[in-house]
Every structure is written in C-alpha cells, then in structure tokens.
C-alpha positions in Angstrom: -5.3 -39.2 -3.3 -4.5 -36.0 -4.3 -5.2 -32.8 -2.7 -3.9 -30.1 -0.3 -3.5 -30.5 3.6 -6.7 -30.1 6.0 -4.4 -27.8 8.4 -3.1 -25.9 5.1 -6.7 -25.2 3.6 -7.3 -24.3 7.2 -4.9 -21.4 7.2 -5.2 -18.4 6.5 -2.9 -15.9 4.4 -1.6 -12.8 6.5 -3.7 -10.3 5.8 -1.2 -7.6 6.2 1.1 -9.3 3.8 -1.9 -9.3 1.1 -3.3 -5.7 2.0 0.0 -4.5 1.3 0.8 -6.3 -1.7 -2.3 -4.9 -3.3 -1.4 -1.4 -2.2 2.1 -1.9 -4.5 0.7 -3.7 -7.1 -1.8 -0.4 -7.9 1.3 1.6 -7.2 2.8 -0.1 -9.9 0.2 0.1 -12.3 0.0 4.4 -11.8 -2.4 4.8 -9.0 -2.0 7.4 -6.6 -1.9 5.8 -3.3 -0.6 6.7 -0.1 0.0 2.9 1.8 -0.7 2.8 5.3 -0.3 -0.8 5.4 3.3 -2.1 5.8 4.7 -3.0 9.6 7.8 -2.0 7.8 10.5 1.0 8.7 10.7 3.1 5.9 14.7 4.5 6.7 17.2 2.4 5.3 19.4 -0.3 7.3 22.3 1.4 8.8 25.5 1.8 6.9 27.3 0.4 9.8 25.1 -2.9 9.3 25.5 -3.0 5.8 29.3 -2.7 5.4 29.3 -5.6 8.1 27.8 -7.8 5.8 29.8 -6.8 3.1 32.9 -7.7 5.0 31.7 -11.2 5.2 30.8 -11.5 1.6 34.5 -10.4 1.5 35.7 -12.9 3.9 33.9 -16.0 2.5 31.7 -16.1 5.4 28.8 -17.7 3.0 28.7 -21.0 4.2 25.9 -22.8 5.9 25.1 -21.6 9.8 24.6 -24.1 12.7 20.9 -24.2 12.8 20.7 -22.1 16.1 22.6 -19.4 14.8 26.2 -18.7 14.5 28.1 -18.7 17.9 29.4 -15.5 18.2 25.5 -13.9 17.8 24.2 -16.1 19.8 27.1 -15.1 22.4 26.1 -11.3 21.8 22.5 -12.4 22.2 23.0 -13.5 25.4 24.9 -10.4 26.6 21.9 -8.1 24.9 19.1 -9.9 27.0 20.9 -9.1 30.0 21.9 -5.9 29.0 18.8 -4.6 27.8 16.1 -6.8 29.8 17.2 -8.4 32.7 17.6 -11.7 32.0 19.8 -14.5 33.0 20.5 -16.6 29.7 23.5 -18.7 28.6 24.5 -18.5 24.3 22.7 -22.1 24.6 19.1 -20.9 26.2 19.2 -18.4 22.7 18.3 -19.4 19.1 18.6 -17.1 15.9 15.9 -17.7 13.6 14.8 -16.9 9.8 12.5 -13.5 11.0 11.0 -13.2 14.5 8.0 -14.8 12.8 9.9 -18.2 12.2 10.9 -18.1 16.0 7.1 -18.0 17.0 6.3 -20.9 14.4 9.0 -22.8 15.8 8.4 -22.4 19.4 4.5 -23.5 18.4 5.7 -26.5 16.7 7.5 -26.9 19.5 5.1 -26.5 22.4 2.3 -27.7 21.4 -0.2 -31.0 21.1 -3.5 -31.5 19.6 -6.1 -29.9 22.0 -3.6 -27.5 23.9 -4.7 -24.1 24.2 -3.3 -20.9 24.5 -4.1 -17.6 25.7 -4.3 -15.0 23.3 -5.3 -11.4 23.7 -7.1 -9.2 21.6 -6.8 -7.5 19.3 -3.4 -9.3 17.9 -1.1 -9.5 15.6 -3.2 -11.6 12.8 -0.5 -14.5 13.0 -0.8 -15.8 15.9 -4.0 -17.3 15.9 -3.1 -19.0 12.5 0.2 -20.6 13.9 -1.3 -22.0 17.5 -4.1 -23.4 15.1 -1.1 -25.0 12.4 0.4 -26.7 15.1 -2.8 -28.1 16.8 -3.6 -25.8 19.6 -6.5 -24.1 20.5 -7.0 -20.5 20.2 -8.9 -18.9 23.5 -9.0 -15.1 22.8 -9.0 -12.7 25.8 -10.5 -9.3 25.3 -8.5 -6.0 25.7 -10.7 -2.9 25.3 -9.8 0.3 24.0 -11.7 2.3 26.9 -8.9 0.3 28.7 -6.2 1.3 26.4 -6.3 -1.7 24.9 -4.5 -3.1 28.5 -5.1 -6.4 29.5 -6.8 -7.3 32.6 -4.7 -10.3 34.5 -8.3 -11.1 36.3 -10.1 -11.6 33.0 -6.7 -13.8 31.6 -7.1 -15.8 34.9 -10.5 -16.9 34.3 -9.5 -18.2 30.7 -6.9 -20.5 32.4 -7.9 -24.3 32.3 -5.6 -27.4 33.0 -5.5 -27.5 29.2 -3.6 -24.5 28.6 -0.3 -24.3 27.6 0.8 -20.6 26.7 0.0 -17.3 27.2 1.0 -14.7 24.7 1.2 -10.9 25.3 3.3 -8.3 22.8 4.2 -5.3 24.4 4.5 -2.6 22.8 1.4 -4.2 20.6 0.4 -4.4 17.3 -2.1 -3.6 16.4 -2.9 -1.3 19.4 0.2 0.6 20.2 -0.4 -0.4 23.9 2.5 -0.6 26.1 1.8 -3.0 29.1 2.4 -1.4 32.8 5.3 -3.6 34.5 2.6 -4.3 37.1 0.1 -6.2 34.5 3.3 -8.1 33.2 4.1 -9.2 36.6 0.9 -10.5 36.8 0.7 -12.2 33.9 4.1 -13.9 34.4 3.0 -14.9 37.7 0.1 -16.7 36.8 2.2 -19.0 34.8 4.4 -19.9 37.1 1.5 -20.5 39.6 -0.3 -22.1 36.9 2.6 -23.6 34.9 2.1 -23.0 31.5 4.9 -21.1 28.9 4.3 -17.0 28.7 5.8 -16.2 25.4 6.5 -12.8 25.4 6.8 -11.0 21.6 8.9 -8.0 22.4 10.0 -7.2 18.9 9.0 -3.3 19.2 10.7 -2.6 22.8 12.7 0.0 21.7 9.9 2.0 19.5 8.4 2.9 22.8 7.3 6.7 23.2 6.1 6.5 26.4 6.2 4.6 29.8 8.8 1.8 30.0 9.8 -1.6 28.6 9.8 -4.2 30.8 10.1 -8.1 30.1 8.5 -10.9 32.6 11.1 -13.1 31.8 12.3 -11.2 34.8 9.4 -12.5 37.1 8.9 -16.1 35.1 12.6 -17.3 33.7 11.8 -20.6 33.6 8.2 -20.4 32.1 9.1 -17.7 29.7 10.0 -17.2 25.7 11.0 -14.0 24.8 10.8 -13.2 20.9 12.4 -10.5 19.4 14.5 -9.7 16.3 16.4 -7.2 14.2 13.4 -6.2 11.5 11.9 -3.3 13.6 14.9 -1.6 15.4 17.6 -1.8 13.1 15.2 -1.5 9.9 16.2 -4.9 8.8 13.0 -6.4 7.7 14.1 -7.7 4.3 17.1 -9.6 6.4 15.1 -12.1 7.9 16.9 -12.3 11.3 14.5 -13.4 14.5 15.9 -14.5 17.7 14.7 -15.5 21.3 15.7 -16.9 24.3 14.0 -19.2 27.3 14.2 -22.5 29.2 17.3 -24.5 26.8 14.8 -27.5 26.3 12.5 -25.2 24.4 15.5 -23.7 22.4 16.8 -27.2 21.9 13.8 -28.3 20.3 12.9 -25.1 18.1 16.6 -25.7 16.6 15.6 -28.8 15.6 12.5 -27.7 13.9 15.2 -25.5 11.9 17.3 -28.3 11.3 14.5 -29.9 9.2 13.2 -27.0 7.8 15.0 -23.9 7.3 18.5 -25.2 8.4 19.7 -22.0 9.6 19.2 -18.1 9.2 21.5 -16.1 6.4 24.9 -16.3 7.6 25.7 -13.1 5.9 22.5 -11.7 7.3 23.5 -13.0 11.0 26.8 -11.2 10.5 25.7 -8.2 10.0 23.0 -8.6 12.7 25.9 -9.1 15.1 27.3 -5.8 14.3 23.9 -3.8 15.0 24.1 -5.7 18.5 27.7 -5.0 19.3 28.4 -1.6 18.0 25.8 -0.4 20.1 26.7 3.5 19.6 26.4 3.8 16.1 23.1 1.7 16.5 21.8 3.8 19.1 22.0 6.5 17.1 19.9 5.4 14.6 17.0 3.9 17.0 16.7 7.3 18.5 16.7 8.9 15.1 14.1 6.4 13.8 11.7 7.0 17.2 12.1 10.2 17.4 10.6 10.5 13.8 8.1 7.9 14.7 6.8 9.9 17.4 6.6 13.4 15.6 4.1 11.1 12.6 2.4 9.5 15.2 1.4 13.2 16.8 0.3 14.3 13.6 -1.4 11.6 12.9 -3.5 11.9 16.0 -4.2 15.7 15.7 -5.2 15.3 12.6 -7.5 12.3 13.2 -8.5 13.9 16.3 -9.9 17.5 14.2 -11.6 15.2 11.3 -13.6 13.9 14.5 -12.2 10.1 14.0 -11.3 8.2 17.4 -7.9 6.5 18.0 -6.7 5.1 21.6 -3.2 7.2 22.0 0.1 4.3 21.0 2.9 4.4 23.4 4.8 2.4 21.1 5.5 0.6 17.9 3.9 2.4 14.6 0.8 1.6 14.9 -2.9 3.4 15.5 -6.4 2.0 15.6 -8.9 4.1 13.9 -12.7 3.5 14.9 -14.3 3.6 11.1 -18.1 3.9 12.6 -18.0 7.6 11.2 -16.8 6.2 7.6 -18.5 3.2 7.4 -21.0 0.4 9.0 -17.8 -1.9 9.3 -14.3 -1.7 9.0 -14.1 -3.7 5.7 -16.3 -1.0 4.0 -14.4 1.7 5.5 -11.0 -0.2 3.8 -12.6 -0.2 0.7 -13.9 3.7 0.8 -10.5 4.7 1.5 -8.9 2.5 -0.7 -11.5 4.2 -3.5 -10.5 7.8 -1.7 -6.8 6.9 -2.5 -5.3 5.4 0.9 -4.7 1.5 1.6 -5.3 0.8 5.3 -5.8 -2.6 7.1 -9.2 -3.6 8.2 -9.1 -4.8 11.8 -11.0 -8.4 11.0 -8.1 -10.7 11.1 -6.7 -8.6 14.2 -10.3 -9.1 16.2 -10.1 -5.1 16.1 -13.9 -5.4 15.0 -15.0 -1.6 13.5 -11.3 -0.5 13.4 -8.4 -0.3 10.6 -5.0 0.0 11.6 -3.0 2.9 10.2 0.8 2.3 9.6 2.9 5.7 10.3 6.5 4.1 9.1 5.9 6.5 6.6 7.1 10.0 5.6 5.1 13.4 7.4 4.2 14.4 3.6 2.1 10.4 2.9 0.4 11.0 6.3 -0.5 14.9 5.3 -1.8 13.0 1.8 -3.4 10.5 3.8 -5.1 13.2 6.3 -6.5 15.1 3.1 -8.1 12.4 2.0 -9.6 10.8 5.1 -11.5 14.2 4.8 -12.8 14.0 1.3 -14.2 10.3 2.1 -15.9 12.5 5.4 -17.1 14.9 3.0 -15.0 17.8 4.9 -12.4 18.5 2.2 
C-alpha cells in the first residue's frame, strides 16, 4: 500500500529552518524585513579556511572520506578535545559527521530502542525532541525557568530518572536561552549518570560564543557515559560546510559510523579539509572567534538596552546568539506576537516548538544597524514610536 511512514508523518519540520525561509522568501519578493531568525553567523568563513579547501580542490583531494571522517581530522579532533575540554579521547572514540545535527541523529539511531526515554530540558533546541521521537524514544521534558536563568535544577532532573531512561541531554551555552550552565550543575548532572547509568550527551556547539562565566564539559566528570557534540558551523562561521563532530565511549562512535556508512557515507572531504585547518592553525582562528564574540556581545548589549527601555523582559545570555523575549506586552501568545512583528516588519521565532511558551527568540548574528531597525520597530508594534 501506498503512503508515507507513520514516524515520518509523525515528524515535525524545524521550525527555525521554515521561519527563516519565509523571512528570505519576502526578502526576495521586496519586503522590508529585518530577520531575527537564522542560528547562522553572519561574518564570512575565514580566508585561512577557505584557501585550505581550495588547496585540496587543487590537490585532487575530492574523493570519497572513510565514513568517520578523514584520519588526519579525526587525529586533530582528538588533540582539540583535550586541548580545549579536558578530555581523554583516542582519533578512534571521535567521528566527523555531515553538521552537528547529523551527529545527534546518529548517536539517537544509535542509542536508542522503542520505549527508551531521555531527559530533555526545557526550553530546547526544537530538534531534539523530533530526533529521540524518530528513533523510538521517549521524550520526558524537564523544566528550566527563566526566574532561574533558565538553569537547570539537577534535583528536579533526578526525579525524572526511571530504569527506562537512556540519555540525558543538556547544551551549554543554550539555545534558545543563552544560559550558560555553572560547572557545579554539570557535575551534577554527569554524576547522576554515572550513578544511574544512562548516556549524558552533551551539545556543546556554542562553547566558544560564551560572554560570560566559563565553559566546562562533563565528559570530564562522566567519560564513559558521555557524548560530546560539537562542530565547525558556529565558531568558524561554517554553517553552509556541513561539518559536525563528537567524541565518547568507541562503541557508540563505532556504531554512529555505521549509521553513516548507510546513509550519508561520509562528510565533504573538501569541507573536512578545510575544517582541519580552522582546528590546527589555531592563531589565525583565534583571531577570528574573538573578533566574531566580541561583536556578538556589543549586539547582544544593545539588544538588551533597548528591550529593556521599550519595557520588554529578556533573561540576560551568557552565551551563543540568542535572547528570549517575553511577548505578554505584544500579544496573548507568542504566535500572535510572531505574526504582529512579522506585520511590523521583523521575522522572529515563536518559542512553541522550543517549549519557550509566551516567548520568541531573537537571533543577534546580525549587523548593530538590523538590530537598531529591529528596535524601532518593536516600538511602533508597542505603540511608542
């Protein structure tokens, strides 16, 4: 018989993905529209990253990639997790992947049976949910609140444990919050797995967009019960390279290669090239992450003054790009507020598919002039222009 999949009529698009490709399809068609929607760095990739891929288009180094990645990245990998966070891996307990979105999907796949559950706090990234639910697990959302900062409280995480569940996922720094998690809650959390034994997989793909307080990863605390995500997209401005990676127990990595190996096959060689050069010639790259979060953090101040005298409430981000706006002055939910904005002239992102009920998320990967726009016209729609 005919007909799509139940677990594919099941899922959900990204929302993020579709807000923002409505925002550029009324850019395209003339409309004036400042987009606070994209997760996306708007600098360009490095020119050191760049001319590394364009020496392996000039070396012939087009061919197809073993499906964990090509050695020498997964060798520099290695050396960056224990460089930068304090783990202990071997080349072979690492795994590049198509985006650090592929990475989660595959480690889900990989994990997970019917009926498992994992742990997942809220608000969150929208796909998460979607990809414990693809690959048969349960969702079991545990609250963070923003008169909290949006931190998670290990006590309340312990009393959604059961002998069913199988993960725990945190993201630190956080989107959609902009919460960065104390090394004392981490420590917690990654205990609790091991006492409990269940994987803690640990998306850390905004570590160094971090403003204030420190990154630390509990793959420090909970080696062999941890995953940690990452990739090149945020840092390195790199989204449209598709290059993920993570590392954890070498069983897990084993089995989310072969996921790749019957789906994807491997990551762009040229892409993983040039990937390997933003890893290794860590001055120039450096540089440029200082450069990018220094800018970040000079929008995201006056995006929050300016919020702040228009008499709209955001919790303060320590990191990533990210602010949650509380739309209860705009509108009775966060859907209508997206749509009065959208009508005032700026695309947002409700909070629905993040849990961030009454909230839109505001993207500031975007230039001080968009967010001045933005600002203007956040008080028009309050009736304060």
């Amino acid at each position: 018989m005919r007909g799509l999949s139940q677990r594919v009529r099941s899922m959900k698009p990204s929302a993020t993905v579709a807000v923002n490709a409505r925002a550029l399809e009324l850019r395209r068609q003339g409309v004036d529209l400042v987009a606070l929607t994209a997760g996306e760095p708007d600098f360009d990739t490095p020119e050191h990253v760049k001319e590394a891929a364009r020496r392996a288009l000039s070396q012939g180094k087009t061919k197809y990639a073993p499906p964990a990645g090509i050695p020498e990245l997964r060798e520099a990998l290695a050396e960056k997790f224990r460089r930068e966070n304090g783990l202990s891996v071997t080349p072979e307990e690492t795994i590049v992947t198509v985006g650090g979105k592929q990475a989660l999907f595959n480690l889900f796949q990989a994990i997970l049976d019917p009926g498992d559950e994992v742990i997942v706090l809220s608000p969150y990234w929208v796909s998460y949910p979607e990809m414990v639910r693809f690959a048969g697990g349960v969702v079991v959302e545990v609250e963070t609140l923003p008169e909290e900062g949006f931190i998670p409280d290990p006590k309340r995480v312990a009393r959604a444990i059961t002998p069913r569940t199988k993960a725990l996922v945190v993201n630190s720094p956080n989107n959609p919050t902009g919460a960065v998690y104390p090394k004392e809650v981490l420590v917690a959390l990654a205990e609790l797995a091991q006492e409990h034994d269940f994987y803690l997989v640990s998306d850390e793909i905004y570590e160094h967009l971090l403003y204030e307080g420190e990154h630390f990863s509990p793959g420090r605390v909970a080696p062999h019960h941890t995953l940690t995500v990452n990739g090149a997209a945020k840092a390195f401005a790199m989204t449209g390279w598709r290059i993920g990676y993570a590392c954890g127990p070498k069983e897990v990595i084993q089995a989310m290669a072969s996921v790749s190996s019957q789906s994807t096959t491997s990551p762009d060689t040229i892409a993983q090239w040039a990937t390997l050069e933003a890893l290794t010639n860590q001055e120039a790259s450096r540089a440029f992450v200082e450069m990018a979060r220094e800018a970040y953090r000079k929008r995201r101040d006056l995006l929050l003054e300016g919020l702040s005298s228009l008499g709209l409430k955001a919790v303060r981000p320590q990191g990533a790009f990210y602010v949650l706006m509380d739309t209860s002055p705009i509108a009775p939910d966060e859907i209508q507020a997206a749509e009065r904005l959208l009508e005032a002239g700026v695309a947002v992102v409700p909070g629905t598919d993040f849990a961030a009920f009454g909230h839109v998320r505001l993207s500031y990967a975007t230039s001080e002039a968009n967010l001045k726009k933005a600002l203007e016209r956040f008080a028009r729609v309050l009736g304060r222009a």
